[in-house]
C-alpha positions in Angstrom: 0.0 0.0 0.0 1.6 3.3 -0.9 0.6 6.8 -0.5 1.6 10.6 -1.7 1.3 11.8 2.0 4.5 13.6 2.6 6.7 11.3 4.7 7.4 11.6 8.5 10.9 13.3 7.3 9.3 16.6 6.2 6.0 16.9 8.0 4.5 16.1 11.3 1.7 14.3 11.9 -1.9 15.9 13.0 -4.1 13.4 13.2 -3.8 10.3 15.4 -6.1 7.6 15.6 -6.7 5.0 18.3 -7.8 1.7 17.3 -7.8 -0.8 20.4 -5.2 -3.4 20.1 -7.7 -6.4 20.6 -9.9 -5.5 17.7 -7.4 -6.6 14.4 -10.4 -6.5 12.1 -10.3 -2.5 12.7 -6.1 -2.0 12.0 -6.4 -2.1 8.1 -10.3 0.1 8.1 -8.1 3.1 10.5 -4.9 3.1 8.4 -7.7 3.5 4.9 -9.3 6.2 7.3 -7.0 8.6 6.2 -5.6 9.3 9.8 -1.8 10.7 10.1 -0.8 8.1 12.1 -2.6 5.5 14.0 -2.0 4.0 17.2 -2.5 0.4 18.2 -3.7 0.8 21.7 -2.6 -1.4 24.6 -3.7 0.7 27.8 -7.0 2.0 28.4 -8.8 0.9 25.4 -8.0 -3.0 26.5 -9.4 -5.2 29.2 -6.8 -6.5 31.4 -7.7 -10.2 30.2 -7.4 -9.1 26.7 -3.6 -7.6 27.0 -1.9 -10.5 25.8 -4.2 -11.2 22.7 -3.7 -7.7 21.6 -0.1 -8.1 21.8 -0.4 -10.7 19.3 -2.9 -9.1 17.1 -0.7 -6.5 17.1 2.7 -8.5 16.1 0.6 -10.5 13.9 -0.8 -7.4 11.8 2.9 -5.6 12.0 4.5 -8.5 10.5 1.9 -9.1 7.3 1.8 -5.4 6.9 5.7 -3.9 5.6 4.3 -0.6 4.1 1.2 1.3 5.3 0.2 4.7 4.3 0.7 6.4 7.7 2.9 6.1 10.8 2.4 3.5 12.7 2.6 4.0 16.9 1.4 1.7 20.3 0.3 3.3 23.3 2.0 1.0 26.2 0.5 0.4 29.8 1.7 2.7 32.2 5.4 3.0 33.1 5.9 1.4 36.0 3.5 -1.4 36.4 3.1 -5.1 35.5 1.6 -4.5 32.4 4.2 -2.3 31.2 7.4 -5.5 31.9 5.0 -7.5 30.0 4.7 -4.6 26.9 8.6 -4.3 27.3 8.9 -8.0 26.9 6.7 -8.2 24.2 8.5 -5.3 22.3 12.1 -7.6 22.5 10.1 -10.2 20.7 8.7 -8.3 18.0 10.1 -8.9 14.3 10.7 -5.6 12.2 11.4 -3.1 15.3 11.6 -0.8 11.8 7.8 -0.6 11.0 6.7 0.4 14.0 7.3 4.4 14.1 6.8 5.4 17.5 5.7 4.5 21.2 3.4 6.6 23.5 3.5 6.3 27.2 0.7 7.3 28.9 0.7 8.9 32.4 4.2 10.0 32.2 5.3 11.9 35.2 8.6 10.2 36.7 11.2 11.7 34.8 14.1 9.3 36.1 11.9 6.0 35.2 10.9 7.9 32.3 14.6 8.3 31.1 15.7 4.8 31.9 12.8 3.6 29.4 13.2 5.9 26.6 16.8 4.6 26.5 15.9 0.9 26.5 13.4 1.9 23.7 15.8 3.7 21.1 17.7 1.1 21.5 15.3 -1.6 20.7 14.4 0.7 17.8 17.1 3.9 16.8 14.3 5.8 14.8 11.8 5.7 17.5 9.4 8.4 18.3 8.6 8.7 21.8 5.3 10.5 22.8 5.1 11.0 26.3 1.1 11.6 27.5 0.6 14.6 30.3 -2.3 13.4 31.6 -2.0 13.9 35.9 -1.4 16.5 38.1 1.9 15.2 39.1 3.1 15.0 35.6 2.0 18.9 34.5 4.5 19.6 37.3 7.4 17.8 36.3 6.4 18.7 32.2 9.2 20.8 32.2 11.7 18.2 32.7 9.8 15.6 30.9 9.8 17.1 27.9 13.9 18.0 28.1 14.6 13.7 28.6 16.6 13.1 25.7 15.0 10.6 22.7 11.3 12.6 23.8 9.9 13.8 20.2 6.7 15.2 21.2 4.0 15.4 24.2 1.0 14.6 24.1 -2.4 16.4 26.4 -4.5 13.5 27.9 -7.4 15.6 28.6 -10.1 13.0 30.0 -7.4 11.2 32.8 -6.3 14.5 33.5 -9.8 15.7 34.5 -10.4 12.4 36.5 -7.1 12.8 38.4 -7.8 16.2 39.7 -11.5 16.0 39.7 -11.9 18.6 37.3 -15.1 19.2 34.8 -14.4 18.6 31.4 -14.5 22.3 30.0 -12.0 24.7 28.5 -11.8 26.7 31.3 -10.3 23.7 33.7 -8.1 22.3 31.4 -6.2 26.1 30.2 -3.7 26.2 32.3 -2.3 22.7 31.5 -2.7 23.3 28.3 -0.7 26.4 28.2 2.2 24.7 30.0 2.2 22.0 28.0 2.6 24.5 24.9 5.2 26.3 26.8 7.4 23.0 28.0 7.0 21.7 24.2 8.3 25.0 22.6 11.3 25.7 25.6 12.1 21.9 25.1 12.6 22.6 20.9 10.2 20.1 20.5 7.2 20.0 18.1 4.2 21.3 19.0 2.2 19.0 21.2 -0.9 16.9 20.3 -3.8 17.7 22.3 -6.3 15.1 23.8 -9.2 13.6 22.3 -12.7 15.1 22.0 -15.4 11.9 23.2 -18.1 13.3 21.1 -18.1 11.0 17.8 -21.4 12.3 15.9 -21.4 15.9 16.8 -18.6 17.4 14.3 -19.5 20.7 15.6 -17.7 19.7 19.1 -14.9 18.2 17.3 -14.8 21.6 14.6 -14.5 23.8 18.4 -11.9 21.9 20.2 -9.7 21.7 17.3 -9.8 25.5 16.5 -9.3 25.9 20.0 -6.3 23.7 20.3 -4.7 25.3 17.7 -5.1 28.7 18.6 -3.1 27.7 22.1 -0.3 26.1 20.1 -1.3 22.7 19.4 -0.1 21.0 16.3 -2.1 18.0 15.9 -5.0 16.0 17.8 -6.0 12.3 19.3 -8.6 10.9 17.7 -11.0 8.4 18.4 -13.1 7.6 15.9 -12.6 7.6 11.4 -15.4 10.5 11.4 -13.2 12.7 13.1 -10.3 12.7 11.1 -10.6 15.0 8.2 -12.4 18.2 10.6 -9.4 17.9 12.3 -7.3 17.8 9.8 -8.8 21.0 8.0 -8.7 22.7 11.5 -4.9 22.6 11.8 -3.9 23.4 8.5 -4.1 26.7 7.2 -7.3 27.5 5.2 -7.8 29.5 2.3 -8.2 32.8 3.9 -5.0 32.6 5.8 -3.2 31.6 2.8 -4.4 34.4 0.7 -3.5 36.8 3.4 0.3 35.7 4.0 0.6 35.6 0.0 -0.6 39.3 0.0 1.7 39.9 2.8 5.2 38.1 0.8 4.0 39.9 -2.3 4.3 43.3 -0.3 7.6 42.9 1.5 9.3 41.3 -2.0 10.9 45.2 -2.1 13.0 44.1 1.1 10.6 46.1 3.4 10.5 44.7 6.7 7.7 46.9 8.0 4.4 47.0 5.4 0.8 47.8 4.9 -1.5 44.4 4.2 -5.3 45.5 4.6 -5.3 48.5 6.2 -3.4 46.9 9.0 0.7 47.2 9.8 2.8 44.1 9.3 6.0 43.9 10.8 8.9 41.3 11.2 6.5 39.1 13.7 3.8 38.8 11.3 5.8 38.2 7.9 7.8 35.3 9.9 3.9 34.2 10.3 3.0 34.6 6.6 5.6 32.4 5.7 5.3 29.9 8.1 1.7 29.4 7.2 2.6 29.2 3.3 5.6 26.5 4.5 3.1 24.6 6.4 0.9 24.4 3.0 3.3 23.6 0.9 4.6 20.6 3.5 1.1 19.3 4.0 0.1 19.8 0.3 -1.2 16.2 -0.2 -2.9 16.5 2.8 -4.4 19.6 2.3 -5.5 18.2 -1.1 -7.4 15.1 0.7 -9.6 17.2 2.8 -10.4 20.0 0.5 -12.4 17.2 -1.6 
């Protein structure tokens, strides 16, 4: 299976899908889905009795399928516990250490454990992407230092354990602040910007159309998905749409002179906002085939 999605080497991914790791007749339906990347879930989407069959489900569908059309990641059980030797085990084991892309690990907030893994993991795999998942009130304080653990590539927001750990409502308001920090670790960390969490509503696109928006207006760069539906809003919501593109190219077309300080509808643009212009026209031209995909 090939694909003219631009490759993992020039463009990040936005869209992640979950598809639980005991359900192997959904793995080929979420990589045609369209998502970014998907992500064969081990943790909370599986019944403890049903761990080790979606370890093999898993190896099973890894090892029939070389090439997919998206990035391939597993969510492991939580650092620290049972589970999580037996995922570690399991990992060893696995042929082709090359196809899959990256690893999340959920509830990350130990940094030293948290270290001690990501090193056993690059070396299982030297191309790994590791995702650590900010999703407790113990790991928002340590994000800082999370996010600086060498062989981290990105965080990740996991808004619905995060509200159950501090007994918060699930509402913009309660989860700001650890959003914003998560943004600010992410960018002082020179990582990407993070993914945020997942939006439960599966038939109401207007929810899913909101939270994205509002994601990326605080600096996210990509969202958790849940379900096939929800892949394409938020892929349009993180991409640049046509208005923003018209403005930046009326905005390069004006400071082509060399002026670093310009008039664009009625409104100054200086060095800030051409830097913006052109980061928005980068981001279009990276995520071209992408941008093609949901347009239609």
């Amino acid at each position: 299976m090939t694909s003219d999605r631009p490759s993992s080497k020039t463009s990040l991914a936005i869209s992640y899908l979950f598809v639980p790791g005991n359900r192997p007749e959904r793995f080929s339906k979420a990589v045609q889905a369209g998502a970014d990347a998907i992500i064969f879930d081990l943790e909370d989407a599986v019944h403890p009795d049903s761990k080790a069959a979606a370890r093999a489900a898993i190896r099973a569908w890894q090892e029939r399928m070389p090439r997919v059309s998206c990035e391939r990641y597993i969510r492991l059980n939580r650092v620290g516990s049972a589970l999580f030797r037996q995922d570690q085990n399991w990992l060893i084991d696995m042929r082709y250490p090359e196809r899959c892309n990256g690893i999340f690990l959920p509830k990350a907030q130990c940094c030293e454990a948290l270290a001690q893994v990501v090193e056993r993991l690059l070396e299982w795999q030297s191309e790994l992407k590791i995702i650590a998942i900010i999703e407790t009130a113990k790991g928002l304080q340590q994000v800082e230092s999370i996010a600086a653990i060498p062989g981290i590539a990105r965080l990740a927001f996991g808004s619905l354990d995060f509200a159950l750990d501090i007994n918060c409502s699930q509402i913009p308001e309660a989860f700001l602040f650890a959003r914003n920090r998560i943004v600010l670790a992410s960018r002082t960390a020179d990582l990407p910007s993070p993914i945020d969490g997942v939006t439960p509503a599966i038939s109401n696109m207007a929810m899913v159309v909101r939270d994205s928006h509002y994601a990326r207006s605080l600096g996210f760069g990509a969202k958790l998905c849940i379900h096939p539906s929800q892949l394409v809003t938020v892929q349009r919501a993180f991409l640049p749409d046509s208005r923003q593109l018209a403005w930046a190219d009326r905005v390069m077309r004006a400071v082509a002179t060399g002026s670093r300080a310009v008039q664009v509808d009625g409104e100054m643009v200086d060095l800030p906002l051409i830097e913006r212009a052109r980061r928005l026209l980068d981001m279009a031209r990276r995520y071209a085939p992408i941008a093609r995909a949901v347009a239609c």
